[in-house]
mmJSON file of the N, C-alpha and C atoms, coordinates in Angstrom:
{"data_MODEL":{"atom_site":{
"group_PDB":["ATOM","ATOM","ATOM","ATOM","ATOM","ATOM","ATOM","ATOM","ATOM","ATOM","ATOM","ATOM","ATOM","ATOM","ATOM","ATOM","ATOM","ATOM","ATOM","ATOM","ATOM","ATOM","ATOM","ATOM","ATOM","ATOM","ATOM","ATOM","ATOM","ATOM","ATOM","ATOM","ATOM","ATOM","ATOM","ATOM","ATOM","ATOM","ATOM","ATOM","ATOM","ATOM","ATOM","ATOM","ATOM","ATOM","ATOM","ATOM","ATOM","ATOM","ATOM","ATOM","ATOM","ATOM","ATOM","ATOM","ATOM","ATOM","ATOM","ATOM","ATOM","ATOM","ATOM","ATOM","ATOM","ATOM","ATOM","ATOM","ATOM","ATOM","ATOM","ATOM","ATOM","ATOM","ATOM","ATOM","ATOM","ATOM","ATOM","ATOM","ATOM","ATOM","ATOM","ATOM","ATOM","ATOM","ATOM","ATOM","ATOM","ATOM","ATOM","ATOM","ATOM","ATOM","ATOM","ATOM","ATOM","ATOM","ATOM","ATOM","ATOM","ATOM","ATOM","ATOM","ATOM","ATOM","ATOM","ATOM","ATOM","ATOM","ATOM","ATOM","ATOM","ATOM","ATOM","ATOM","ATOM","ATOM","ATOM","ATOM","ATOM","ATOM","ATOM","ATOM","ATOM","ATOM","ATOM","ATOM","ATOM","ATOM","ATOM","ATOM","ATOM","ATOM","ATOM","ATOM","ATOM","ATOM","ATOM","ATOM","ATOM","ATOM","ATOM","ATOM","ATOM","ATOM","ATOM","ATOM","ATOM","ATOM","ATOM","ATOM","ATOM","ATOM","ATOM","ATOM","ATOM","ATOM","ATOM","ATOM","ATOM","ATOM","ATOM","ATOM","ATOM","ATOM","ATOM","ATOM","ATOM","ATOM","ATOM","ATOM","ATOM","ATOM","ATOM","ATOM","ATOM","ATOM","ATOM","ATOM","ATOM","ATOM","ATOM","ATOM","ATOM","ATOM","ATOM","ATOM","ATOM","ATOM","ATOM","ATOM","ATOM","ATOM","ATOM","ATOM","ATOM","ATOM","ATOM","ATOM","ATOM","ATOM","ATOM","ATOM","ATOM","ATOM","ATOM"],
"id":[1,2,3,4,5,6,7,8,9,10,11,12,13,14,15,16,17,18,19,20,21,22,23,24,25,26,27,28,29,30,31,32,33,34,35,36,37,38,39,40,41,42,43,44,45,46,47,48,49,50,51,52,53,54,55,56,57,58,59,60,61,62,63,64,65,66,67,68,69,70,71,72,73,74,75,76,77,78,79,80,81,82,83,84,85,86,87,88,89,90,91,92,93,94,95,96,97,98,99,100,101,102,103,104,105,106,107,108,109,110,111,112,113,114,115,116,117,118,119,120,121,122,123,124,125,126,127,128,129,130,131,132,133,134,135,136,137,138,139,140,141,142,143,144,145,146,147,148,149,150,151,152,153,154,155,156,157,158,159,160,161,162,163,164,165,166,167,168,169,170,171,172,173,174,175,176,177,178,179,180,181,182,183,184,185,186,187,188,189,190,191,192,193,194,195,196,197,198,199,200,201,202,203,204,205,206,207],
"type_symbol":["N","C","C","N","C","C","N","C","C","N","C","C","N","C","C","N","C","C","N","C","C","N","C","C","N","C","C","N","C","C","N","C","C","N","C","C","N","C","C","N","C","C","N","C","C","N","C","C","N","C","C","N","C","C","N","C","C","N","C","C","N","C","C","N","C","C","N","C","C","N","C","C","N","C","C","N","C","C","N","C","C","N","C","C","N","C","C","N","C","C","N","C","C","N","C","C","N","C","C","N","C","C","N","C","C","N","C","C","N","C","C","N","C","C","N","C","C","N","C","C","N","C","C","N","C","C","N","C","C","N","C","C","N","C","C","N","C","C","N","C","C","N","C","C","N","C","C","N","C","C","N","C","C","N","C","C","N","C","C","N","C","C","N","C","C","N","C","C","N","C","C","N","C","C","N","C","C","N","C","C","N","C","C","N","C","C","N","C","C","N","C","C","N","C","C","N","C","C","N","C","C","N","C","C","N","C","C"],
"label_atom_id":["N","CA","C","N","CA","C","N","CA","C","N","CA","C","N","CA","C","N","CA","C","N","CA","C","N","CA","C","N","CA","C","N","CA","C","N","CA","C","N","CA","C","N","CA","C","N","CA","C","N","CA","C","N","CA","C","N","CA","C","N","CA","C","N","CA","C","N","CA","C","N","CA","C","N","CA","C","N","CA","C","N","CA","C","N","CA","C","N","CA","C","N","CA","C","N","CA","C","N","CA","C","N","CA","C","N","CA","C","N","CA","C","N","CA","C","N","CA","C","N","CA","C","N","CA","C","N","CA","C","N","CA","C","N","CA","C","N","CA","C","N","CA","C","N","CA","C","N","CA","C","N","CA","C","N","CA","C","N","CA","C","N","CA","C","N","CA","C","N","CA","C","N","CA","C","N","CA","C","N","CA","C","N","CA","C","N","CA","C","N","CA","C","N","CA","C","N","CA","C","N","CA","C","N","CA","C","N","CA","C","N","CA","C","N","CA","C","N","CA","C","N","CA","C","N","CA","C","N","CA","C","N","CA","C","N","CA","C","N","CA","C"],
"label_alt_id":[null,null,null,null,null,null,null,null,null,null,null,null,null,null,null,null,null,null,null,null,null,null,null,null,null,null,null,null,null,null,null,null,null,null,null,null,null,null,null,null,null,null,null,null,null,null,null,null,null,null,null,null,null,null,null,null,null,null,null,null,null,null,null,null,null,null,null,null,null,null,null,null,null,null,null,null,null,null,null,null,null,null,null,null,null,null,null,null,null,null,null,null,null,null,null,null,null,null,null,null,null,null,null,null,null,null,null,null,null,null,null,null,null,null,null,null,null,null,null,null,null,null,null,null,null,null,null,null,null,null,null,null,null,null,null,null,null,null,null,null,null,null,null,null,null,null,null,null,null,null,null,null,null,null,null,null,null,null,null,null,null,null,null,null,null,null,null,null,null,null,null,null,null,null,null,null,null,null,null,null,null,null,null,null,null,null,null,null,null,null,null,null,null,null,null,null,null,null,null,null,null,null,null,null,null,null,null],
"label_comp_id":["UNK","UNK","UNK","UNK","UNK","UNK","UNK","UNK","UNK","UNK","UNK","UNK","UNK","UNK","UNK","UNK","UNK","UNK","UNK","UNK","UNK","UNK","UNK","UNK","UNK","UNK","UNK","UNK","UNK","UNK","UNK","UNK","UNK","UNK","UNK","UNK","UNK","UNK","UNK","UNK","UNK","UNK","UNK","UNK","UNK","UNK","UNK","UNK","UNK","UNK","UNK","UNK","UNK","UNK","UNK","UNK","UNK","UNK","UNK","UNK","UNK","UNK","UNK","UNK","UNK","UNK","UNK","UNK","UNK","UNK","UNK","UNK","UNK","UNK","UNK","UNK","UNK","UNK","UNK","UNK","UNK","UNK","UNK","UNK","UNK","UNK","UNK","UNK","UNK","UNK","UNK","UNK","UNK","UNK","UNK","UNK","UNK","UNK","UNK","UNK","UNK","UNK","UNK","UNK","UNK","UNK","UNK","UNK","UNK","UNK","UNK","UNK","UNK","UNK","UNK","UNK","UNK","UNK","UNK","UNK","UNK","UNK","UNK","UNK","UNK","UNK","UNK","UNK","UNK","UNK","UNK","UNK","UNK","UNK","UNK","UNK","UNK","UNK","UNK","UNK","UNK","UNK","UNK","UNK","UNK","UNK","UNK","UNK","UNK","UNK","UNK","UNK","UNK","UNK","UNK","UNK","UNK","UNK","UNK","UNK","UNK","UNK","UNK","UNK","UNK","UNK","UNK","UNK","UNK","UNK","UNK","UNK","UNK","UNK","UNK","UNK","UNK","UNK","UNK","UNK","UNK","UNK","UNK","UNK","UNK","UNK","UNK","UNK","UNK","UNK","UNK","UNK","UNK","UNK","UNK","UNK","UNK","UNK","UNK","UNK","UNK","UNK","UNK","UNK","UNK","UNK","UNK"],
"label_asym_id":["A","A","A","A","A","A","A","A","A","A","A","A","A","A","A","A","A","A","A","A","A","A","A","A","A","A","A","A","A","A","A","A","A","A","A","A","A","A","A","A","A","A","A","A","A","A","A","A","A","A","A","A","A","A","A","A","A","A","A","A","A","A","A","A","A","A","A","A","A","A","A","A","A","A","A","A","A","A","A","A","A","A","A","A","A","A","A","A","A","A","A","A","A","A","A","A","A","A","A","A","A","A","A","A","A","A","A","A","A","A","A","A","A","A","A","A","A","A","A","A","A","A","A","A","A","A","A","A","A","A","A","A","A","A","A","A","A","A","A","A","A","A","A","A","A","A","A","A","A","A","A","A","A","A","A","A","A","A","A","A","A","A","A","A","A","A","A","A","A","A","A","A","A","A","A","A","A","A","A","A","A","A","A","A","A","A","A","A","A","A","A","A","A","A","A","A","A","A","A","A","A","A","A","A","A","A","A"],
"label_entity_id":["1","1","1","1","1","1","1","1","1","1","1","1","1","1","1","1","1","1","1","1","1","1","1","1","1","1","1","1","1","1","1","1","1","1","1","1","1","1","1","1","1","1","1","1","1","1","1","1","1","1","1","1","1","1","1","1","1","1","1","1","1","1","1","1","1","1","1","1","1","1","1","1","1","1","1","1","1","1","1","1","1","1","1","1","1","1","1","1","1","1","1","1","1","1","1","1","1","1","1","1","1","1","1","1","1","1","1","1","1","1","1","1","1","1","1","1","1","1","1","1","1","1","1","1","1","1","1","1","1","1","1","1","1","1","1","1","1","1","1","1","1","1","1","1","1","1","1","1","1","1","1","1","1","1","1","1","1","1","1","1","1","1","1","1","1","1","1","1","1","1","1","1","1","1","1","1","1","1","1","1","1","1","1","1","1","1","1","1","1","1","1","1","1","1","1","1","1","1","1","1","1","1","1","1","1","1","1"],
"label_seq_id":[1,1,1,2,2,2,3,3,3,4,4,4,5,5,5,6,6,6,7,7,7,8,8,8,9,9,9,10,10,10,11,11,11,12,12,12,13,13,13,14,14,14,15,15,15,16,16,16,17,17,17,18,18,18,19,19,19,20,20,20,21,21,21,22,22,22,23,23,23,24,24,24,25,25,25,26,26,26,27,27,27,28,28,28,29,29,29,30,30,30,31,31,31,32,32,32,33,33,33,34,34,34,35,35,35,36,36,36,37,37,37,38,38,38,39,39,39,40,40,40,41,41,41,42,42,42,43,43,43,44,44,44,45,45,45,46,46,46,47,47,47,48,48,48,49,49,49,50,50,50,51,51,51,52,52,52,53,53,53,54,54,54,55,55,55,56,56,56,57,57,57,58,58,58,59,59,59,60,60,60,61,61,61,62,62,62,63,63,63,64,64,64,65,65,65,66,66,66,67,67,67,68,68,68,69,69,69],
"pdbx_PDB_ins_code":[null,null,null,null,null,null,null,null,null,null,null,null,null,null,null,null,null,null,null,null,null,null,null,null,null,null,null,null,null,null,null,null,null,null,null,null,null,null,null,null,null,null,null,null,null,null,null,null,null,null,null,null,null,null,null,null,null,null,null,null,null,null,null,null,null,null,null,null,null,null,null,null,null,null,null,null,null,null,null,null,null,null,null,null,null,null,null,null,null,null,null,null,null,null,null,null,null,null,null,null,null,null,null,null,null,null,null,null,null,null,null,null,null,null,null,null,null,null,null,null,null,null,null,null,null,null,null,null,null,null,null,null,null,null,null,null,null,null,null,null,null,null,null,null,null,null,null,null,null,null,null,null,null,null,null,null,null,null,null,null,null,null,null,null,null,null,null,null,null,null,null,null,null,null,null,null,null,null,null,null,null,null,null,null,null,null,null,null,null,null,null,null,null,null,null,null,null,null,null,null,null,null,null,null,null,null,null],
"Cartn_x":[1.436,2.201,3.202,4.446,5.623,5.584,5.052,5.213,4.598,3.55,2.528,2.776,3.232,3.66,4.897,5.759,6.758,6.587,5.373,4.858,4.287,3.14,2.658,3.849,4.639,5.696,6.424,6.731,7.231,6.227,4.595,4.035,3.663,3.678,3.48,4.654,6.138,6.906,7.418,6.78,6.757,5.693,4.273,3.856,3.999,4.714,5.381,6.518,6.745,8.616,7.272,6.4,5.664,4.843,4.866,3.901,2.344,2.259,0.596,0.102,-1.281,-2.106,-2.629,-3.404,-3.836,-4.805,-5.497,-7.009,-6.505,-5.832,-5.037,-4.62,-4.341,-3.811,-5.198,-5.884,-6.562,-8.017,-7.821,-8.879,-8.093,-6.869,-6.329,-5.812,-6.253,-6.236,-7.801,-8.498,-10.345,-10.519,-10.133,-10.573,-10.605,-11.251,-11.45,-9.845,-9.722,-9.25,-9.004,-9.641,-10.008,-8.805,-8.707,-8.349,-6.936,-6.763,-4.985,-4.565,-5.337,-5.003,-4.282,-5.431,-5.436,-4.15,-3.934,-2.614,-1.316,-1.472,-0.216,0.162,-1.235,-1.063,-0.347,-0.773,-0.812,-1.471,-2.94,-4.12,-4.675,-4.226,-4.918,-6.388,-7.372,-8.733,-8.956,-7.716,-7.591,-7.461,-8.451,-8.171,-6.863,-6.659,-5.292,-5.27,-5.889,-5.632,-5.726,-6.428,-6.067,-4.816,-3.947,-2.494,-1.836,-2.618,-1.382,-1.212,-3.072,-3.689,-2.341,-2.568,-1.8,-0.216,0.232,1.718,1.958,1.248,1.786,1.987,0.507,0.595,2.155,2.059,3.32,4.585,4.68,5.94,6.626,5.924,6.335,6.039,6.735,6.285,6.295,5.427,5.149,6.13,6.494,7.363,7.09,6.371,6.311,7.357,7.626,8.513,8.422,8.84,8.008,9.476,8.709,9.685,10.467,9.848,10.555,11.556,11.472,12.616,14.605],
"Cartn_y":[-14.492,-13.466,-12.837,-13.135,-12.789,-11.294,-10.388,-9.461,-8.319,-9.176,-8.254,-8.042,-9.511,-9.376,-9.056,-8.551,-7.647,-6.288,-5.959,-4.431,-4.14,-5.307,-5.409,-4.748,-6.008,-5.422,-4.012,-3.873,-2.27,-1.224,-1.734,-0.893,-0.435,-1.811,-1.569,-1.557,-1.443,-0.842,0.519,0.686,2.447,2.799,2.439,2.529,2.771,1.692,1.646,2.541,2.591,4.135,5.071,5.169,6.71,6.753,5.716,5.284,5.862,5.269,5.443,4.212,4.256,2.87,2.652,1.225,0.904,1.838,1.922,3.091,4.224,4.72,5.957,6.441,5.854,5.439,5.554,4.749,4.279,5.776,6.263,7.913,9.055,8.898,9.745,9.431,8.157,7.414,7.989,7.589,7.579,6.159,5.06,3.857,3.07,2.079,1.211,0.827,0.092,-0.775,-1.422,-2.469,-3.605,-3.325,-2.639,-2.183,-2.202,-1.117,-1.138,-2.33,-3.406,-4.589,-5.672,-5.879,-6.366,-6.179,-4.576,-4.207,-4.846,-4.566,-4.882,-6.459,-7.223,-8.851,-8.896,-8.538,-8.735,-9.557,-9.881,-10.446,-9.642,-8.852,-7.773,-7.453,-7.179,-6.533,-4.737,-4.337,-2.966,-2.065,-1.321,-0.71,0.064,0.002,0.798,2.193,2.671,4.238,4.323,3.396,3.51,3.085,2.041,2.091,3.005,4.07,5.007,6.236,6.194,7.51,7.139,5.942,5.333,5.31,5.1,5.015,6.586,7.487,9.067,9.627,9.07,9.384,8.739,7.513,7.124,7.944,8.9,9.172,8.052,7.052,5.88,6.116,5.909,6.141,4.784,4.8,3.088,3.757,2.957,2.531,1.402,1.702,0.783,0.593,-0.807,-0.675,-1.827,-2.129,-2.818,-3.677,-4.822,-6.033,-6.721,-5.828,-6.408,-5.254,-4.696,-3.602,-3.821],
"Cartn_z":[-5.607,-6.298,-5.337,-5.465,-4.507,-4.948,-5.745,-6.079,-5.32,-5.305,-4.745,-2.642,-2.177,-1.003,-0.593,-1.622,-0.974,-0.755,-1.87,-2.302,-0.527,-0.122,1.137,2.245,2.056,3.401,3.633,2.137,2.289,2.384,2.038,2.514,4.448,4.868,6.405,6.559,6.298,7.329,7.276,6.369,5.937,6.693,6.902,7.735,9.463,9.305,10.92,11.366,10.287,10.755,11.006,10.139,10.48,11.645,12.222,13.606,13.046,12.049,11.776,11.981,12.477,12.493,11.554,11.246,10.178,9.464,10.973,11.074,10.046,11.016,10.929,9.411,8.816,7.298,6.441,6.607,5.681,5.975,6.541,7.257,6.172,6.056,5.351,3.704,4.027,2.15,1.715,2.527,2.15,1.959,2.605,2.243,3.606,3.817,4.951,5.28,6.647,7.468,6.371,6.49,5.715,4.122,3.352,2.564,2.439,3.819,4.234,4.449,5.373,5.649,4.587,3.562,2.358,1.551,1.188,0.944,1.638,2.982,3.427,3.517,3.862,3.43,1.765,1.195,-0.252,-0.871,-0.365,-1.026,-1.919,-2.421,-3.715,-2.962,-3.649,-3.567,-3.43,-3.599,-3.135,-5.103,-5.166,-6.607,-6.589,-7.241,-8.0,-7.826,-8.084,-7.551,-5.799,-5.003,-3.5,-3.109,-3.767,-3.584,-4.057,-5.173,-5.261,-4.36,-3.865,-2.443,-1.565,-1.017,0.285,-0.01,-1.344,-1.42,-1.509,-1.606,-2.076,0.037,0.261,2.182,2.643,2.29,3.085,1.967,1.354,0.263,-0.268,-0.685,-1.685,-2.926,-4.166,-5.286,-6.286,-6.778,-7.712,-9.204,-9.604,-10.632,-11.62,-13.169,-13.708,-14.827,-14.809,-16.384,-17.217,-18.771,-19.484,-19.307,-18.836,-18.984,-20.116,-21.552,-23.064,-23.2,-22.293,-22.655,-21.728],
"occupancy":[1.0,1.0,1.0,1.0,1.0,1.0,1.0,1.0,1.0,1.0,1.0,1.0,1.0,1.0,1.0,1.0,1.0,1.0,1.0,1.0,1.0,1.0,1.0,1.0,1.0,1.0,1.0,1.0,1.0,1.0,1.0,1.0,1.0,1.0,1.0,1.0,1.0,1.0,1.0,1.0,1.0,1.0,1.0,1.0,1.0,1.0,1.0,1.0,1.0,1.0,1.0,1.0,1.0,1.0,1.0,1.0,1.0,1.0,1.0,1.0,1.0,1.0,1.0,1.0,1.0,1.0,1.0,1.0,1.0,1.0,1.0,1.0,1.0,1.0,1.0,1.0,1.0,1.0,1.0,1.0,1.0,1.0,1.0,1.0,1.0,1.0,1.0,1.0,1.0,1.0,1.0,1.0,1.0,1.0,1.0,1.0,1.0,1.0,1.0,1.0,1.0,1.0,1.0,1.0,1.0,1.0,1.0,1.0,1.0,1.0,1.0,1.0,1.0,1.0,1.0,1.0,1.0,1.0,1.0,1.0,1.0,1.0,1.0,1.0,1.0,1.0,1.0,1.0,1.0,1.0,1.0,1.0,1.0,1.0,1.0,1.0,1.0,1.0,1.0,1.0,1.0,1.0,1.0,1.0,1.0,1.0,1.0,1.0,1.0,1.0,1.0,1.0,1.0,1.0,1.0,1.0,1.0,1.0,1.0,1.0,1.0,1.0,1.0,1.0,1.0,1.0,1.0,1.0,1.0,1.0,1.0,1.0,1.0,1.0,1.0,1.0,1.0,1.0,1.0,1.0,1.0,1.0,1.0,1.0,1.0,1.0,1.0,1.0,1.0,1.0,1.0,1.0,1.0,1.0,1.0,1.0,1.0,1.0,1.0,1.0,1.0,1.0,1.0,1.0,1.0,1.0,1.0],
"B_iso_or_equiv":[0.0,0.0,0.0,0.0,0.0,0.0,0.0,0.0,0.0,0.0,0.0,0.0,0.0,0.0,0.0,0.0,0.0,0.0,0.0,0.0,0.0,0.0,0.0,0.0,0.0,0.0,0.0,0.0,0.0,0.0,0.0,0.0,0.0,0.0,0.0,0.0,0.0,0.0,0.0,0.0,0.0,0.0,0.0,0.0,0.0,0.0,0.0,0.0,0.0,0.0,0.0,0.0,0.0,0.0,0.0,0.0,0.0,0.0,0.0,0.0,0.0,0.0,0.0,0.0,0.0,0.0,0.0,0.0,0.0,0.0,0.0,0.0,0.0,0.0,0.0,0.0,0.0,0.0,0.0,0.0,0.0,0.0,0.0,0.0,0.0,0.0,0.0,0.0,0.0,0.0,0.0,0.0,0.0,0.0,0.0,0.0,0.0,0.0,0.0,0.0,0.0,0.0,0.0,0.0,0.0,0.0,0.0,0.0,0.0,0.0,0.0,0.0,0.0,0.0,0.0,0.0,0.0,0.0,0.0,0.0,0.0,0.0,0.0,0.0,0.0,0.0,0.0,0.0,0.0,0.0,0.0,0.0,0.0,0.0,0.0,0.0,0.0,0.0,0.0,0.0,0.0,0.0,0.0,0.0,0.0,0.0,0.0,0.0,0.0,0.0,0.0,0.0,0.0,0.0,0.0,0.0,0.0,0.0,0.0,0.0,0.0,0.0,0.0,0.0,0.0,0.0,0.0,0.0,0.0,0.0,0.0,0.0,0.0,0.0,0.0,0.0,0.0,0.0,0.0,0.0,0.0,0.0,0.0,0.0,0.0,0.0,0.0,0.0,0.0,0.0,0.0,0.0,0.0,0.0,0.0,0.0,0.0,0.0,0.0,0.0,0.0,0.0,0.0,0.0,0.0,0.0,0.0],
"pdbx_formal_charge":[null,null,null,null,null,null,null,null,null,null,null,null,null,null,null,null,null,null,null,null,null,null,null,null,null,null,null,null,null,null,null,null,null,null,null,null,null,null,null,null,null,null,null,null,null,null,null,null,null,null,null,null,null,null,null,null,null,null,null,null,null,null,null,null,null,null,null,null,null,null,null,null,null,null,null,null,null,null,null,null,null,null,null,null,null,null,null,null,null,null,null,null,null,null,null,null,null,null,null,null,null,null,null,null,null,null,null,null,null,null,null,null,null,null,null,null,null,null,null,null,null,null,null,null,null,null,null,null,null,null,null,null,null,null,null,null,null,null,null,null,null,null,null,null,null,null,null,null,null,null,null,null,null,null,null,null,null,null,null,null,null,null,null,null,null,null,null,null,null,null,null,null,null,null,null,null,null,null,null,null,null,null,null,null,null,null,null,null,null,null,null,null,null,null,null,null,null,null,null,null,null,null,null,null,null,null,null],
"auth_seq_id":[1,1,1,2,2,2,3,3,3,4,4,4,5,5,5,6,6,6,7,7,7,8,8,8,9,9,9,10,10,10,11,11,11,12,12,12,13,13,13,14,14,14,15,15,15,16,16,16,17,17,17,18,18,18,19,19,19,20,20,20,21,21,21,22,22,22,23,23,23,24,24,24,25,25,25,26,26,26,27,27,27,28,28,28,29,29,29,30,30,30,31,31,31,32,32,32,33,33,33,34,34,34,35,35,35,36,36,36,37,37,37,38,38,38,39,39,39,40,40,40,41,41,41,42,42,42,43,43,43,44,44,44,45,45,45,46,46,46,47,47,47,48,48,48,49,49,49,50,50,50,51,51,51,52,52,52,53,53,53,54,54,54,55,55,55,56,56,56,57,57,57,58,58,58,59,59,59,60,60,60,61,61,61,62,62,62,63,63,63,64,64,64,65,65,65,66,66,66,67,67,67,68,68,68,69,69,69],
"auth_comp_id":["UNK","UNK","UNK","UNK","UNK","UNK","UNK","UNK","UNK","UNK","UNK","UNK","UNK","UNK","UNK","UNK","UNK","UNK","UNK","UNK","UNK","UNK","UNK","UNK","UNK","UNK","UNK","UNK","UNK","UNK","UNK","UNK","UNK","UNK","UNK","UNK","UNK","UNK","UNK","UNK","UNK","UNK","UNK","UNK","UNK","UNK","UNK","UNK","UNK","UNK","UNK","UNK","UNK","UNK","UNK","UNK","UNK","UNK","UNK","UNK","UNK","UNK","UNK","UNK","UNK","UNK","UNK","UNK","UNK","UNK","UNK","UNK","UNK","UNK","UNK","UNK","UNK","UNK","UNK","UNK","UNK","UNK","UNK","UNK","UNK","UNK","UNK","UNK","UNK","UNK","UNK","UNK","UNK","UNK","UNK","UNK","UNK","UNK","UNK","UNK","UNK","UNK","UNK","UNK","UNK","UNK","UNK","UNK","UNK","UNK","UNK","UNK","UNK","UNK","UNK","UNK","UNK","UNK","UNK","UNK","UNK","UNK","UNK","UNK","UNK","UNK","UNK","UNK","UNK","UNK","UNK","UNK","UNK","UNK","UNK","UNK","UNK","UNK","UNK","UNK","UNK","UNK","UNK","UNK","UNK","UNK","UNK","UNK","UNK","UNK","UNK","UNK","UNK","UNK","UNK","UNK","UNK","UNK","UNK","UNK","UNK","UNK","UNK","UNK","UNK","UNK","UNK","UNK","UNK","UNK","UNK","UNK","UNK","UNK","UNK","UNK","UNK","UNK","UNK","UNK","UNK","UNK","UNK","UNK","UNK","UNK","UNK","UNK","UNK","UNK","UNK","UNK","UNK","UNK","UNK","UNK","UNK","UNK","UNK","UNK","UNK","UNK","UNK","UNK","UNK","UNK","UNK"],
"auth_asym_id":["A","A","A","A","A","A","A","A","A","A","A","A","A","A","A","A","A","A","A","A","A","A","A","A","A","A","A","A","A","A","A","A","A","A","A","A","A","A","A","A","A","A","A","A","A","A","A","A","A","A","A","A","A","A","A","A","A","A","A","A","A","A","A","A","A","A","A","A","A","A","A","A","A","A","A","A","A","A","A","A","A","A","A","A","A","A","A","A","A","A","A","A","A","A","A","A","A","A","A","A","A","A","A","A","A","A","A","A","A","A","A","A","A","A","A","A","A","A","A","A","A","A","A","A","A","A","A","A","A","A","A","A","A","A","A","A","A","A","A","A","A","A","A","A","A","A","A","A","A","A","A","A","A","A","A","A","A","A","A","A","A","A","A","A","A","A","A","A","A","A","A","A","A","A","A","A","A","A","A","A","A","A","A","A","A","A","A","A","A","A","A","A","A","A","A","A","A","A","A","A","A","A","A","A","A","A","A"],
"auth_atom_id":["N","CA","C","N","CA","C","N","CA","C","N","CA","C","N","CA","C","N","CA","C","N","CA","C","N","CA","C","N","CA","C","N","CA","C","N","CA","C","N","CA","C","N","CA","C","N","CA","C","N","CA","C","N","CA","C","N","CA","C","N","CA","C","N","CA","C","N","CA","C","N","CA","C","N","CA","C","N","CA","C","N","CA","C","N","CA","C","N","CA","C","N","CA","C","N","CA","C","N","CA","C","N","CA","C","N","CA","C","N","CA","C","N","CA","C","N","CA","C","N","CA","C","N","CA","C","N","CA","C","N","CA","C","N","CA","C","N","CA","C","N","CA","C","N","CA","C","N","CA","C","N","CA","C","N","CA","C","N","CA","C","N","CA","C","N","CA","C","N","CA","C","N","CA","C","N","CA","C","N","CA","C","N","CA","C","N","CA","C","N","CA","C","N","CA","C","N","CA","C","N","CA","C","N","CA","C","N","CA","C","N","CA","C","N","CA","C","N","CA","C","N","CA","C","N","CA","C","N","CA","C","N","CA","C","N","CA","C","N","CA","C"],
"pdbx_PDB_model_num":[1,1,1,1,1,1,1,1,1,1,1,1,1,1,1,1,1,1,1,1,1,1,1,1,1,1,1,1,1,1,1,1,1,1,1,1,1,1,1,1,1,1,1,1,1,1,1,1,1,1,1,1,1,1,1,1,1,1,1,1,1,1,1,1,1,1,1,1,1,1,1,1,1,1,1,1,1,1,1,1,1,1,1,1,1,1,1,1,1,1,1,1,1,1,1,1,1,1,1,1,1,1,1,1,1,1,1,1,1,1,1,1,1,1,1,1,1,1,1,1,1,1,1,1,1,1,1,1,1,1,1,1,1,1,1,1,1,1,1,1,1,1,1,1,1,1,1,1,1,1,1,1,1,1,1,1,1,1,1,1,1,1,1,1,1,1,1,1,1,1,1,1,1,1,1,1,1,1,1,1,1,1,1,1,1,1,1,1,1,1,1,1,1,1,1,1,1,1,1,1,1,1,1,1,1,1,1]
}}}
């Protein structure tokens, strides 16, 4: 899913402007390492409301819209 691993990349380099570590991130999401990792690969396994914890920390905001429109 190319979708999901671009979501990844802009999540760790938003990450990285903020010089937070993975650790670091994921202490102030409430969710493992492991978790942030996952995200930023873009192997999914991460619930949906922890990408929205982690996209609100980094000031990213998700955007959905209906593709028949």
């Amino acid at each position: 899913m190319p979708e999901i691993s671009n979501l990844g990349r802009l999540f760790a380099a938003r990450r990285i402007e903020l010089r937070l570590t993975q650790q670091t991130l994921a202490d102030l999401a409430g969710v493992s390492r492991y978790s942030v990792q996952a995200l930023e690969r873009g192997s999914g396994g991460i619930k949906l409301a922890s990408v929205i914890d982690i996209a609100d920390i980094l000031g990213l905001r998700l955007h959905a819209t209906n593709e028949s429109e």
